[in-house]
TORFIBA-77169 format. One line per field, with one value per residue (C-alpha): x, y, z; residue in three letters. Coordinates in Angstrom, 3 decimals. Example, Ala and Ser with C-alpha at 12.3 -4.5 7.8 and 13.67 -1.06 7.14 Angstrom:
# TORFIBA-77169
east c(12.300,13.670)
north c(-4.500,-1.060)
up c(7.800,7.140)
rest c(ALA,SER)
//
This chain:
# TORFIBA-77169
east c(-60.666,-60.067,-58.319,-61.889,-63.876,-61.250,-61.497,-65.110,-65.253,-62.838,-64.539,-67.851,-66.369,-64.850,-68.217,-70.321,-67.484,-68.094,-71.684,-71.711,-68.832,-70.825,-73.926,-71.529,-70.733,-73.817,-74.834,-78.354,-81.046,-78.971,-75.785,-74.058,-72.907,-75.731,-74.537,-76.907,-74.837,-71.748,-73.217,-74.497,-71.115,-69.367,-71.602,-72.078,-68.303,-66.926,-69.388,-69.098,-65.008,-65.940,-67.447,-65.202,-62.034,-63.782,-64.659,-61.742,-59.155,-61.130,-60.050,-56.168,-56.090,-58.336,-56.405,-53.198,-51.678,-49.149,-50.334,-50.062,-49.999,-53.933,-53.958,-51.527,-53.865,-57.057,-55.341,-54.354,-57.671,-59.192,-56.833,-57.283,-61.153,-61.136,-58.865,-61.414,-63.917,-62.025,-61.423,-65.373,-66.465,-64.331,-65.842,-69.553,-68.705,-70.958,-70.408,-72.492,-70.756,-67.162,-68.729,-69.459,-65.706,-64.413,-66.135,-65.358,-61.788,-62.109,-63.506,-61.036,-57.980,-59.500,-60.230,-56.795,-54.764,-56.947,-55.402,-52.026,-52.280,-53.884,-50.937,-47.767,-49.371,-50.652,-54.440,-56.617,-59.576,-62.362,-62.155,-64.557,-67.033,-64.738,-64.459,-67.160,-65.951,-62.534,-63.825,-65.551,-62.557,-59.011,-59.241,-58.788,-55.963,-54.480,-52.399,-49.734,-48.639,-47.177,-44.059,-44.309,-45.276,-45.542,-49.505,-47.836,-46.403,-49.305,-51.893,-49.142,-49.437,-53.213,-53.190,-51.035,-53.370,-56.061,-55.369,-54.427,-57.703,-59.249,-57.120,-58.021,-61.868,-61.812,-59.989,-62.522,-65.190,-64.146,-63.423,-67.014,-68.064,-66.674)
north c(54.357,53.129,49.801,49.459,49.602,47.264,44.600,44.977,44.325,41.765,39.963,40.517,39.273,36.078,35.261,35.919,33.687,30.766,31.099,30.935,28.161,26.254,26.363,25.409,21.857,20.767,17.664,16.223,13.864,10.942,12.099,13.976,17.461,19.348,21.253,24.104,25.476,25.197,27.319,29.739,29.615,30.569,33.302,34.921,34.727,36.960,39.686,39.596,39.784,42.834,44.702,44.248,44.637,48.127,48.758,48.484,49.653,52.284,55.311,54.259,54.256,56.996,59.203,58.048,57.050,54.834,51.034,49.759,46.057,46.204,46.867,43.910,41.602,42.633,42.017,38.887,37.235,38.950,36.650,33.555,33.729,34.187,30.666,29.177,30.278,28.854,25.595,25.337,26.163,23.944,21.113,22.548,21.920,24.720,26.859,29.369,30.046,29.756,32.421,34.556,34.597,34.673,37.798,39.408,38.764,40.334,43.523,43.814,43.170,45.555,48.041,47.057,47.631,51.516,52.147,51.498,53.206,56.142,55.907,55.694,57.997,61.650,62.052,63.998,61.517,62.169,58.389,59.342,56.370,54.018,55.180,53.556,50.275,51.041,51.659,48.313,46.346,48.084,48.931,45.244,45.092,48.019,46.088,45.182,49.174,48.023,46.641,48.458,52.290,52.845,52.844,51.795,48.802,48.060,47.527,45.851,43.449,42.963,42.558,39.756,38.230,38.886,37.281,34.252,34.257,34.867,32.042,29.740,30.222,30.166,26.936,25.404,26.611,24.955,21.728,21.737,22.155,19.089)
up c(-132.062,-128.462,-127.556,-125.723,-128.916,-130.599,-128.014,-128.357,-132.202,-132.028,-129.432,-131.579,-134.581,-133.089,-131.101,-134.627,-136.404,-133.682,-134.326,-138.015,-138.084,-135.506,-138.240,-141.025,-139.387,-137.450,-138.108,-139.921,-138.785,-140.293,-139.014,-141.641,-142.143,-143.640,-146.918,-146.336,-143.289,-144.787,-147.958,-145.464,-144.188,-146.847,-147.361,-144.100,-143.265,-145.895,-144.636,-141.154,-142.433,-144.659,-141.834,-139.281,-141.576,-142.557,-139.064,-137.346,-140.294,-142.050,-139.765,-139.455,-143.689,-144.162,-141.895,-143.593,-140.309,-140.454,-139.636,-136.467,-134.934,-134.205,-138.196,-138.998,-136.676,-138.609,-142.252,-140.891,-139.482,-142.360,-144.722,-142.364,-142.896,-146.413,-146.414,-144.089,-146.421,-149.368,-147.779,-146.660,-150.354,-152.048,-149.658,-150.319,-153.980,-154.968,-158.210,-157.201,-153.805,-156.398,-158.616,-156.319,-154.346,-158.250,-159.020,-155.557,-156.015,-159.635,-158.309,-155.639,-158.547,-160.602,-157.776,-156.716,-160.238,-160.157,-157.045,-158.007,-161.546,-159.256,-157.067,-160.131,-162.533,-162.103,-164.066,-164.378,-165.256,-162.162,-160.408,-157.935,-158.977,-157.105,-154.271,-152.678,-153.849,-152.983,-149.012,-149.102,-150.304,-149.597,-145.533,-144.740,-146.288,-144.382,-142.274,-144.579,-144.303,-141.128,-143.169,-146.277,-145.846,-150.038,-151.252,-154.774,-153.265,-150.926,-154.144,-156.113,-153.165,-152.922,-156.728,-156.433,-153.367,-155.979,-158.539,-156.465,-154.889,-157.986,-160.023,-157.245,-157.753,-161.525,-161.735,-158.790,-160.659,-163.952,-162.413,-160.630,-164.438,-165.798)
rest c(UNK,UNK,UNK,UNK,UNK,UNK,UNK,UNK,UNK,UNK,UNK,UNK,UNK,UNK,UNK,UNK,UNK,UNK,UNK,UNK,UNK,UNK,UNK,UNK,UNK,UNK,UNK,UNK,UNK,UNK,UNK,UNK,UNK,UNK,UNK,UNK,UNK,UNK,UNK,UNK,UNK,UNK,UNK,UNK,UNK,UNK,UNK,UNK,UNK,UNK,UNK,UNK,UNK,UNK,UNK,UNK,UNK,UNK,UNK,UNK,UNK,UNK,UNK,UNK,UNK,UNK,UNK,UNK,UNK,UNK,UNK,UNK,UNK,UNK,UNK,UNK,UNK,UNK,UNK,UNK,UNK,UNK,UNK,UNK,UNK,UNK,UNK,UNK,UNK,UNK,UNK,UNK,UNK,UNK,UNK,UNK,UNK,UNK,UNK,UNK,UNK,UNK,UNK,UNK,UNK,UNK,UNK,UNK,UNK,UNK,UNK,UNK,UNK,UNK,UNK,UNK,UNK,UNK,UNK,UNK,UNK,UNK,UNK,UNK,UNK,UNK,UNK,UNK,UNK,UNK,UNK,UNK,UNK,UNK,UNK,UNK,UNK,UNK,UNK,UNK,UNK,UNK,UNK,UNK,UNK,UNK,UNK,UNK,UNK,UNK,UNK,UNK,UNK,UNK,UNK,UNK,UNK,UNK,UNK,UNK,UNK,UNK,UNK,UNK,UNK,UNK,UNK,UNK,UNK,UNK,UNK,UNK,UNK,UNK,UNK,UNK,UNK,UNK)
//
């Protein structure tokens, strides 16, 4: 991939960000933030991050290349967004927008712990029905090759990010159900 058609996804991503932030605080006919936005917000953002974390990493980690700063930088805003989006559902105080991140992050732990058992342990047991998963939710993450260059290590890692994520929704979610 060029630096061309980097710049040009980047730029892409941050002007679709802008435009779906903008939506997530605009205010209502009496002034206040409008909930709606902010649950579109939350839901929007993680996609756009998705697709452009895929875009942009996909080749580098499919190829097996080693990571590169471009990498680091995507794994990076891709981890800053899913904060942002955090931080806007936890205001939104929606348990449906909580549910969903929790059972995102559960499928990317899961997908996460396969890769790594995949990775430490030779099988012979045909995996191939994760694969598509796996390309959905493990390029993003790419990045962090750049200072460790063991796949082992790098899903022991994401695991970890996982189940913080996924900790952090589960206990929002039960305190929305009090």
């Amino acid at each position: 991939m060029t630096m061309l058609t980097i710049a040009i996804c980047l730029i892409i991503g941050v002007f679709m960000f802008m435009l779906v932030a903008s939506y997530a605080f605009m205010k209502n006919g009496a002034g206040e933030e409008s909930m709606n936005y902010k649950i579109l917000a939350c839901l929007v953002l993680p996609v756009l991050n998705l697709t452009f974390g895929v875009s942009l990493n996909f080749l580098n980690s499919f190829v097996g290349e080693p990571a590169i700063l471009t990498n680091l930088l995507v794994t990076c805003v891709h981890l800053a967004v899913w904060i942002i989006c955090f931080v806007l559902a936890f205001q939104v105080e929606s348990k449906g927008v909580v549910k969903v991140y929790a059972i995102f992050w559960a499928l990317t732990l899961a997908i996460s712990a396969l890769t790594a058992y995949i990775n430490s342990v030779e099988t012979t047991v045909d995996f191939a029905w994760a694969i598509p998963i796996a390309i959905l939710l493990l390029p993003q993450w790419y990045g962090f090759d750049y200072f460790v260059d063991d796949d082992f290590v790098l899903s022991i890692i994401l695991m970890f990010i996982s189940l913080v994520m996924f900790s952090a929704s589960v206990w929002r979610w039960r305190s929305l159900v009090k």
